[in-house]
C-alpha positions as CSV (number, residue, x, y, z in Angstrom):
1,X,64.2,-3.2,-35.4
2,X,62.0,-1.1,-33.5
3,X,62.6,-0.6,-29.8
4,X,59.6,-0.5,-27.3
5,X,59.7,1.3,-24.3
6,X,57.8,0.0,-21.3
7,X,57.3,1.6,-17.6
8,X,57.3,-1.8,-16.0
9,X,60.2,-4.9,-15.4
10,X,57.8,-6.6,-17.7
11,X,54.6,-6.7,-20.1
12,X,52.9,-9.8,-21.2
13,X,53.2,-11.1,-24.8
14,X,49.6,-10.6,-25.7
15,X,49.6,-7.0,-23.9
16,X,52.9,-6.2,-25.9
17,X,51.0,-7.4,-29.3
18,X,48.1,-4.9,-28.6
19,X,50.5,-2.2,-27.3
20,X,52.4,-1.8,-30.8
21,X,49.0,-2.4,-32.6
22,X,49.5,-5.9,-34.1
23,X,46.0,-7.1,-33.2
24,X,43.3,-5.0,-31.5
25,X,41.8,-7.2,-29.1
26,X,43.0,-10.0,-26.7
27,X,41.1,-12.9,-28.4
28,X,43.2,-12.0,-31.9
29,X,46.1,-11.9,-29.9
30,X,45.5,-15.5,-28.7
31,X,44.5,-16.2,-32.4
32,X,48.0,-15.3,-33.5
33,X,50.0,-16.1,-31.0
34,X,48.5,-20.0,-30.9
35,X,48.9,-20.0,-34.9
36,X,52.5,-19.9,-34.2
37,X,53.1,-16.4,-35.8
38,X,55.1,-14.8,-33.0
39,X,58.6,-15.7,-31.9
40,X,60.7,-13.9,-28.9
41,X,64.3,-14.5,-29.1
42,X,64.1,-16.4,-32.3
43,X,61.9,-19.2,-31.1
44,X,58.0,-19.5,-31.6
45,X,56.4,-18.3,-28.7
46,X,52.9,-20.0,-28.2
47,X,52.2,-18.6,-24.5
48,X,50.2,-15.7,-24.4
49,X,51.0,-14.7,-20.8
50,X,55.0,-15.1,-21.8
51,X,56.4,-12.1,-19.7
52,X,58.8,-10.1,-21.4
53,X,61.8,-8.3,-19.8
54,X,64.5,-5.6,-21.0
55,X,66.4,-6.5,-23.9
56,X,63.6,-8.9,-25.4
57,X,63.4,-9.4,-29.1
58,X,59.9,-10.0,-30.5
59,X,59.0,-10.7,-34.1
60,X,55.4,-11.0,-35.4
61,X,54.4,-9.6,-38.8
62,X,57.6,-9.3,-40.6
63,X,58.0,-6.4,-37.8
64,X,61.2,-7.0,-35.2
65,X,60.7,-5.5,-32.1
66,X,63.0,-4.9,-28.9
67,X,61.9,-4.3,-25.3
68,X,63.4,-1.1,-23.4
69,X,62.0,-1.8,-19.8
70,X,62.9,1.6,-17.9
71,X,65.4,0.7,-15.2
């Protein structure tokens, strides 16, 4: 599992996918993420605007992520 640091309380699930470089642009993000192919916390995420906070686990790819929001 790879852990992600962010500056903010939160980034938005399609800014997080572009962030680690799992798509390149916003409409593949969408693409993806409305396929079904993302899930945060173990269930399938299909909002792209999902905010997520400090301790968030994201999984897209085979990849795992985790979010480290600085406190």
């Amino acid at each position: 599992m790879k852990e992600i640091p962010i500056r903010d309380e939160y980034i938005k699930l399609d800014q997080f996918l572009k962030f680690v470089n799992v798509v390149s642009s916003g409409i593949e993000a969408k693409i993806v993420i409305k396929d079904g192919q993302v899930k945060v916390n173990g269930e399938v995420e299909l909002r792209r605007g999902k905010k997520l906070h400090n301790q968030d686990e994201v999984e897209v790819n085979g990849e795992h992520y985790i979010i480290n929001a600085y406190q």
